[in-house]
KOLRONU-691525 format. One record per residue (C-alpha): residue number from 1; residue in three letters; x, y, z. Coordinates in pm, whole numbers, padded with zeros to 5 digits. Last residue first. Layout:
BEGIN
NODE  nr rest      x      y      z
NODE NUM  ALA      X      Y      Z
...
// end
This chain:
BEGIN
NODE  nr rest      x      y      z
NODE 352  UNK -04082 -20440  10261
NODE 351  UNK -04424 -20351  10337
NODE 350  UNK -04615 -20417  10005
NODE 349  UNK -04508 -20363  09630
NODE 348  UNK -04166 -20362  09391
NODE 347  UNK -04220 -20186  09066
NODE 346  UNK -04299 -20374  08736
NODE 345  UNK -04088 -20233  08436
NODE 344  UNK -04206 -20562  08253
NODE 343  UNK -04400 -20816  08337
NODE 342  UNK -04246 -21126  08435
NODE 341  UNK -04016 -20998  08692
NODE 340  UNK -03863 -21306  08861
NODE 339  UNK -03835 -21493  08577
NODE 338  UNK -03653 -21211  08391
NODE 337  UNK -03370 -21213  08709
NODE 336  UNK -03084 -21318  08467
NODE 335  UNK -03200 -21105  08156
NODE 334  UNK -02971 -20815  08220
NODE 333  UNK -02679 -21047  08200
NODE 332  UNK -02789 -21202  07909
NODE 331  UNK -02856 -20898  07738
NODE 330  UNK -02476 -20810  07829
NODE 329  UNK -02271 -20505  07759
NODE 328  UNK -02444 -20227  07998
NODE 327  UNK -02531 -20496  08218
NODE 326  UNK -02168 -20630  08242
NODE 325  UNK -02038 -20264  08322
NODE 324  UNK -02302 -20242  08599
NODE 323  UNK -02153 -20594  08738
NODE 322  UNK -01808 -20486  08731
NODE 321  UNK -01927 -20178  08902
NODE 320  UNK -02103 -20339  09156
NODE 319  UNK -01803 -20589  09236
NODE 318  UNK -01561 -20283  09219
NODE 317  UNK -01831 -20110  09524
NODE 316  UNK -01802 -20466  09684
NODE 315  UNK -01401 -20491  09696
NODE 314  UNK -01346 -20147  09799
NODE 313  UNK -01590 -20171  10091
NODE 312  UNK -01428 -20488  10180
NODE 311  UNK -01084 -20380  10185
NODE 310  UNK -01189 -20060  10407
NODE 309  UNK -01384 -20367  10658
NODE 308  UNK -01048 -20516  10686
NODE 307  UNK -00838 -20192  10758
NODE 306  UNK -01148 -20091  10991
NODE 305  UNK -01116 -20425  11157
NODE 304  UNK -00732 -20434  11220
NODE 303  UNK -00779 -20074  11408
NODE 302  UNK -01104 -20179  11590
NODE 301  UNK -00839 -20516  11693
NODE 300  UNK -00655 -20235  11902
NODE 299  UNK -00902 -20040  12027
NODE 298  UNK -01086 -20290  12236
NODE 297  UNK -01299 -20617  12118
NODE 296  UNK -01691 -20526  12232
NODE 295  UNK -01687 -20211  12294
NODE 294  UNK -01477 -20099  11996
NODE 293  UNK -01633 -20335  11785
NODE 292  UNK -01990 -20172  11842
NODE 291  UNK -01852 -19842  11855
NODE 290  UNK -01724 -19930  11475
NODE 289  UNK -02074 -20054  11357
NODE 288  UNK -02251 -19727  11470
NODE 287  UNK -02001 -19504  11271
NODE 286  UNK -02091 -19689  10958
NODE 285  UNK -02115 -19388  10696
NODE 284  UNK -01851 -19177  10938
NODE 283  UNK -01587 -19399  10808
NODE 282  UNK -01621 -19423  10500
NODE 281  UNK -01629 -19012  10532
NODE 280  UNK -01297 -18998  10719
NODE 279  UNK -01163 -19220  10430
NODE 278  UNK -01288 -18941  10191
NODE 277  UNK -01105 -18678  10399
NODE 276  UNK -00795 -18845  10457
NODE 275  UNK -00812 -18900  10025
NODE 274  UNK -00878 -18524  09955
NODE 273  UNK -00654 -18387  10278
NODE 272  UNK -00363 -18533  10095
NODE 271  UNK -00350 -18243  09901
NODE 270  UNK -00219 -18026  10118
NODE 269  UNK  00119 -18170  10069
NODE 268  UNK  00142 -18094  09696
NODE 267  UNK -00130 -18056  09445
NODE 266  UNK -00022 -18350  09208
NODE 265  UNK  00156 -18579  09387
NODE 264  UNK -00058 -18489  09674
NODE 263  UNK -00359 -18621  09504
NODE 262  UNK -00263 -18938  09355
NODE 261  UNK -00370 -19143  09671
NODE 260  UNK -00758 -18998  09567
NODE 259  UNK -00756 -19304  09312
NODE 258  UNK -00743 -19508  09628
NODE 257  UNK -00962 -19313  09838
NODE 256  UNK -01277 -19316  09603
NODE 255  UNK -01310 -19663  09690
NODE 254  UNK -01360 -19604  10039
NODE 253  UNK -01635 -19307  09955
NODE 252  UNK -01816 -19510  09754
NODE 251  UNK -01827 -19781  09995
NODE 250  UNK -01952 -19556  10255
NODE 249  UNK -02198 -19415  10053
NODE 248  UNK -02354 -19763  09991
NODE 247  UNK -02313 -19784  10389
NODE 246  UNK -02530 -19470  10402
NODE 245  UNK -02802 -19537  10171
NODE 244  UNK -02882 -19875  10355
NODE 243  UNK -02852 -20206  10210
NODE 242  UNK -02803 -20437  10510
NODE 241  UNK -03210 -20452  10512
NODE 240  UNK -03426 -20345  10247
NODE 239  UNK -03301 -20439  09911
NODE 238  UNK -03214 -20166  09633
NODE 237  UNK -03527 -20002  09409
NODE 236  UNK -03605 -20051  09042
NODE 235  UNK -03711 -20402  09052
NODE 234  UNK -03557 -20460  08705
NODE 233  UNK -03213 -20272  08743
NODE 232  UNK -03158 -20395  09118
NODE 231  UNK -03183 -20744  08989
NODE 230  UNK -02945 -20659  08708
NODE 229  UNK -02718 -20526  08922
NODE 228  UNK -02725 -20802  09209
NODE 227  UNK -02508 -21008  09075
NODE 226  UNK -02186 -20833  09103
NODE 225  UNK -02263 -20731  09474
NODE 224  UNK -02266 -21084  09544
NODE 223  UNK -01961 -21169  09335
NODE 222  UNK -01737 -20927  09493
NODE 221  UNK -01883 -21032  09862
NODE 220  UNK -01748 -21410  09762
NODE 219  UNK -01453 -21302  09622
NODE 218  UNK -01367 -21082  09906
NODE 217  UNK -01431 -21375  10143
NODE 216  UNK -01300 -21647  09992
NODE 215  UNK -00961 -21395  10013
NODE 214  UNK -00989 -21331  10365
NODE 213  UNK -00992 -21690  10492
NODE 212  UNK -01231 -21703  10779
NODE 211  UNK -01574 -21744  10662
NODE 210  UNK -01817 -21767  10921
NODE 209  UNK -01901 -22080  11090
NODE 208  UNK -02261 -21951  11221
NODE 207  UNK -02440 -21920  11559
NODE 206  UNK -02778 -21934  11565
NODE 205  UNK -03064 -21689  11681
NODE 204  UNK -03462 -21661  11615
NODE 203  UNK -03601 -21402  11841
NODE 202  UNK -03304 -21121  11727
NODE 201  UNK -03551 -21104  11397
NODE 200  UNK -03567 -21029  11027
NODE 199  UNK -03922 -21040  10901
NODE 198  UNK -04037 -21069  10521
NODE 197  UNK -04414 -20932  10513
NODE 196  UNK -04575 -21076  10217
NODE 195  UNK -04697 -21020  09895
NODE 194  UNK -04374 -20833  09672
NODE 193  UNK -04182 -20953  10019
NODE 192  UNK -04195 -21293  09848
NODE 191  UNK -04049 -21237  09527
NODE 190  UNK -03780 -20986  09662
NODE 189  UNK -03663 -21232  09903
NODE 188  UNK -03624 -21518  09649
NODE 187  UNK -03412 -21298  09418
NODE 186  UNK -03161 -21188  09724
NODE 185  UNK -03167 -21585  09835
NODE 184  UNK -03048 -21705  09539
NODE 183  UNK -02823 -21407  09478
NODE 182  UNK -02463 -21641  09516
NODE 181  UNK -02525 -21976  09296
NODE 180  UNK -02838 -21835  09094
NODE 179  UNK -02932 -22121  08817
NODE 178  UNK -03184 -22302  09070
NODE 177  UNK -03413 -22050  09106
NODE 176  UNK -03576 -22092  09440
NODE 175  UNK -03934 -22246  09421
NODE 174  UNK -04273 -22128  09366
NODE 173  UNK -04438 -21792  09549
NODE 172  UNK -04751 -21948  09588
NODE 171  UNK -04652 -22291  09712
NODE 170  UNK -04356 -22132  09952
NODE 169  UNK -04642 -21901  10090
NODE 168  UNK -04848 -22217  10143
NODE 167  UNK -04535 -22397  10316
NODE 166  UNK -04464 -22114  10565
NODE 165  UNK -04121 -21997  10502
NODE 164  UNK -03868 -22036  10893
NODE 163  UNK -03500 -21915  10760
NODE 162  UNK -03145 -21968  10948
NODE 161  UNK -02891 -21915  10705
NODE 160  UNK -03140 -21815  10430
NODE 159  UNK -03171 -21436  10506
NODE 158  UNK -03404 -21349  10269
NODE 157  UNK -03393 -20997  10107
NODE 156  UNK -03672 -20760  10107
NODE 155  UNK -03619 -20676  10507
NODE 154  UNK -03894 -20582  10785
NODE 153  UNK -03799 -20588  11142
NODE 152  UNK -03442 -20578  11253
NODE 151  UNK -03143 -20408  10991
NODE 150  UNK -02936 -20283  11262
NODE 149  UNK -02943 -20640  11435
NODE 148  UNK -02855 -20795  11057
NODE 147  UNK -02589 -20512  11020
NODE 146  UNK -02398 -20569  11344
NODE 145  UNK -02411 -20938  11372
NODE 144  UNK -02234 -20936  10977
NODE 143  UNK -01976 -20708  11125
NODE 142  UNK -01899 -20880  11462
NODE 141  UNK -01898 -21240  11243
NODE 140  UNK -01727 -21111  10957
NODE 139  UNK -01450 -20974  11156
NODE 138  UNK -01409 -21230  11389
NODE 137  UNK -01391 -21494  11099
NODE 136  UNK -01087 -21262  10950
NODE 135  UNK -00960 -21265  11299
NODE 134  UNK -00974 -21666  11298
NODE 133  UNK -01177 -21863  11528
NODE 132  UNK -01271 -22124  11303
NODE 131  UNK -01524 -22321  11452
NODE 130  UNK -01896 -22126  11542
NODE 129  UNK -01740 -21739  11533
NODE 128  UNK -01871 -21527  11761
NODE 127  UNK -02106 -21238  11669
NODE 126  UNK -02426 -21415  11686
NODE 125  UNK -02632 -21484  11381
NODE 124  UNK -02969 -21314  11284
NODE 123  UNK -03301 -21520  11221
NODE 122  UNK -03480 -21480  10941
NODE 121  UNK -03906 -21474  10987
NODE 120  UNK -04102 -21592  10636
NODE 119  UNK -04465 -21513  10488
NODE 118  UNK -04557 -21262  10807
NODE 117  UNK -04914 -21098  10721
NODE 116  UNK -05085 -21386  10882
NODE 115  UNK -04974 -21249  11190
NODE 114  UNK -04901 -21468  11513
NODE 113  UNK -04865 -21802  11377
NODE 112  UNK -04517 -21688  11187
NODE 111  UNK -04396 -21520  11528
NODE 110  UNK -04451 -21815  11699
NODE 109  UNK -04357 -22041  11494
NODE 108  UNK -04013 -21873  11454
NODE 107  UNK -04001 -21847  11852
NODE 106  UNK -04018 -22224  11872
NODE 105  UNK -03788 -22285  11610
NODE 104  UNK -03477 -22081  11777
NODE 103  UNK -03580 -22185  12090
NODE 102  UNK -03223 -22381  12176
NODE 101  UNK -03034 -22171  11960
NODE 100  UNK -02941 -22311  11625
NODE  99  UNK -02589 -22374  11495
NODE  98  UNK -02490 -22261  11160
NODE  97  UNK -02211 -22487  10937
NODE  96  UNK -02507 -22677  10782
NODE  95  UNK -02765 -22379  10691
NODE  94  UNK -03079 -22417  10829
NODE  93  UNK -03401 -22382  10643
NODE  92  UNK -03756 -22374  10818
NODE  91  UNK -04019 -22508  10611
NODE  90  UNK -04365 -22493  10805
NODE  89  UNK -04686 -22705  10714
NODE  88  UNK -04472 -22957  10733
NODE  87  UNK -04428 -23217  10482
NODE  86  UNK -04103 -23292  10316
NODE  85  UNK -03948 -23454  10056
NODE  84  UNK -04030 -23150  09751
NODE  83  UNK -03947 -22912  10044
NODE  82  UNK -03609 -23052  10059
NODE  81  UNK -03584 -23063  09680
NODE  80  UNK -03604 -22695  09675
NODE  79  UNK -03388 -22646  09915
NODE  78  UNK -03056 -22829  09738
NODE  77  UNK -03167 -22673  09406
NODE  76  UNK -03100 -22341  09565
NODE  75  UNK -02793 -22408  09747
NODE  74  UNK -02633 -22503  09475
NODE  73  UNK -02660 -22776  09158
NODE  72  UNK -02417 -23080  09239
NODE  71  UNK -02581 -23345  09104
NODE  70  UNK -02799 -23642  09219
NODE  69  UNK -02957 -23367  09492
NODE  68  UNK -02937 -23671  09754
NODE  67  UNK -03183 -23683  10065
NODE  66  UNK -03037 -23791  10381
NODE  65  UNK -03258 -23899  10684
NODE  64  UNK -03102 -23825  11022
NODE  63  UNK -03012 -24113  11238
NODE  62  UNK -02759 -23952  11415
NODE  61  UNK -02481 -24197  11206
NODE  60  UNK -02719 -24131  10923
NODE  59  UNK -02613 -23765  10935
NODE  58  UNK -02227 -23819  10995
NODE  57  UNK -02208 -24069  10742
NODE  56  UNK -02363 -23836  10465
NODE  55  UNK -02150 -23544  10577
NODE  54  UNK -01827 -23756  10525
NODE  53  UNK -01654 -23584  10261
NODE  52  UNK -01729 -23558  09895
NODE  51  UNK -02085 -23438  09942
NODE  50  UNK -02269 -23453  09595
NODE  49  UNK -02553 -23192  09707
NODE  48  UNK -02650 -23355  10025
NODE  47  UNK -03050 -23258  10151
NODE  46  UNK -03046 -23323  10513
NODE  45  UNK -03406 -23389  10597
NODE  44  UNK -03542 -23318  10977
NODE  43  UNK -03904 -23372  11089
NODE  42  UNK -04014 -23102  11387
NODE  41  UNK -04302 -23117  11652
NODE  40  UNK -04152 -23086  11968
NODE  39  UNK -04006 -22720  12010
NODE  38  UNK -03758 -22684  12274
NODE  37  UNK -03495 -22786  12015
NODE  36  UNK -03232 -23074  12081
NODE  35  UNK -03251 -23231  11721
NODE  34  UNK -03190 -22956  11572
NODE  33  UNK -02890 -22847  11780
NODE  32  UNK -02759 -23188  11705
NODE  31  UNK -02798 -23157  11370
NODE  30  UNK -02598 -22838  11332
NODE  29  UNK -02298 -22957  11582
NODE  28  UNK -02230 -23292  11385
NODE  27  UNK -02284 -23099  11070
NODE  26  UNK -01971 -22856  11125
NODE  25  UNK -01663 -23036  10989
NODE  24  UNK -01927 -23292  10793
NODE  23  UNK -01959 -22887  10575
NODE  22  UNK -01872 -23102  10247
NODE  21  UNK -02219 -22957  10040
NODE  20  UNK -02510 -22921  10267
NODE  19  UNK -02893 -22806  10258
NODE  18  UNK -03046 -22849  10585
NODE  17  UNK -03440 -22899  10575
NODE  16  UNK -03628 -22884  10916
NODE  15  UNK -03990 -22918  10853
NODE  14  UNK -04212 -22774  11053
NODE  13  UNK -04531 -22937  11185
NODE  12  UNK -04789 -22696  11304
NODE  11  UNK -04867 -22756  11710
NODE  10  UNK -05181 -22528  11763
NODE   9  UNK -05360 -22841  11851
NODE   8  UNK -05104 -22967  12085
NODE   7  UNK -05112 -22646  12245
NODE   6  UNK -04798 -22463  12191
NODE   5  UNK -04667 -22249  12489
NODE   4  UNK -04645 -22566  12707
NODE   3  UNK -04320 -22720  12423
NODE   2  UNK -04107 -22441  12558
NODE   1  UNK -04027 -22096  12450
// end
């Protein structure tokens, strides 16, 4: 898309608003693919959440304007005061370690102006890794591709990475809940798809600095699928997107292999067709995902993927469990999405 496509009357503003906490690694990169978009009409905020590095310097030093959060409060906080200092009729979010394709914006407006319908458009990330080239980054980056580009079209979960929310849906939907630190964007996506259509698209693309230490990364996903319990208790339905009934299955089913170990100790020999069977089923659940790798990387790294991906699926299904234990035990717990849901038992509405 270039700046022709847009009439200057059909130009909305969009905001540009990229929450950061110590990424000055990547921020160079992510600014500078900002500022270098096809589309013309774009302000940029960084919003710093306490920053004990040099993000701030490396955003003034590009002459980018730097709101403070005053305390560290999340990625939440961080976007809410962003579109508290801003004033586009568009809010796109960007993520500081992601950066954007050249008509990454222009294609969001696009989409956005071209059906009322449309509240927010996600973009999904390429496969490479943006910095660390590590085979843990490798494998989140080829897996996370594969399940956003699976996942196209309508989702009921935001994808905040990369993230274009028109400003009067962002009015009428209200901010991001500022206590969430990993579901954040899970909550906010089920709020807004409840009136309007959420839209995960190939058309909007960035390249991200995934994580690429393997135990941030397990705790991270462990915490995620902790949190979402009492979410997925109130709205009475999982997300729409990565989600699907067959990758929960396949977590199940990877789990299931561990206790399944004991088998053949206790049936003999033939026994161990319980636990090779299971992990055949894991396997089978995501089938798609593993061609993809296969093509892409060769046999050899497909083997150190589905070892990383089986650690994974162990370590979200324990996260859910964890996190259906704490529900069962905690009114507190259950009572983390209640703003969200204010009357109760309602159901989950619309197109996504």
């Amino acid at each position: 898309m270039t700046p022709e496509d847009f009439p200057a009357s059909d130009r909305p503003l969009v905001s540009v608003i990229v929450p950061n906490y110590n990424y000055a690694e990547s921020l160079d990169l992510c600014l500078r693919s900002i500022l270098d978009q096809t589309y013309p009409e774009i302000e940029i905020l960084m919003v710093d959440d306490c920053s004990t590095d040099q993000s701030v310097a490396v955003a003034e030093a590009l002459g980018v304007p730097v709101v403070s959060t005053g305390v560290n409060g999340g990625c939440g906080r961080a976007r809410n005061i962003g579109a508290a200092h801003t004033r586009g009729e568009l809010l796109c979010y960007v993520d500081s370690d992601l950066v954007l394709a050249p008509d990454a914006v222009a294609n969001a407006v696009r989409l956005v102006q071209g059906d009322s319908r449309i509240g927010a458009v996600c973009g999904i990330e390429d496969p490479e890794p943006l910095l660390h080239d590590t085979a843990v980054a490798r494998y989140r980056g080829l897996q996370y591709h594969y399940w956003s580009i699976s996942s196209e079209g309508d989702v009921s979960f935001l994808f905040p990475a990369v993230c274009v929310i028109r400003r009067d849906v962002f009015d009428e939907i209200g901010p991001f809940n500022p206590a969430l630190r990993h579901t954040e964007e899970v909550d906010y996506g089920y709020r807004l798809s409840r009136r309007y259509r959420l839209v995960l698209t190939s058309g909007v693309r960035g390249r991200h600095d995934h994580d690429h230490r393997l135990i941030g990364l397990l705790r991270k996903l462990f915490h995620r699928g902790r949190l979402r319990i009492p979410l997925y208790a109130r709205a009475r339905r999982f997300g729409q997107g990565f989600e699907t009934a067959a990758r929960a299955w396949g977590s199940l089913a990877a789990f299931a292999v561990l206790p399944a170990l004991a088998v053949p100790a206790l049936l003999g020999p033939w026994g161990a067709v319980v636990p090779i069977a299971l992990l055949a089923v894991s396997l089978g659940c995501d089938a798609g995902m593993y061609g993809f790798v296969r093509r892409r990387h060769g046999l050899p790294f497909l083997l150190y993927f589905a070892v990383l991906h089986f650690l994974v699926n162990v370590t979200i299904t324990a996260g859910v469990a964890t996190g259906t234990v704490q529900w069962l035990v905690s009114r507190t717990f259950r009572q983390l999405y209640d703003a969200s849901f204010p009357v109760e038992g309602s159901a989950l509405r619309g197109t996504a």
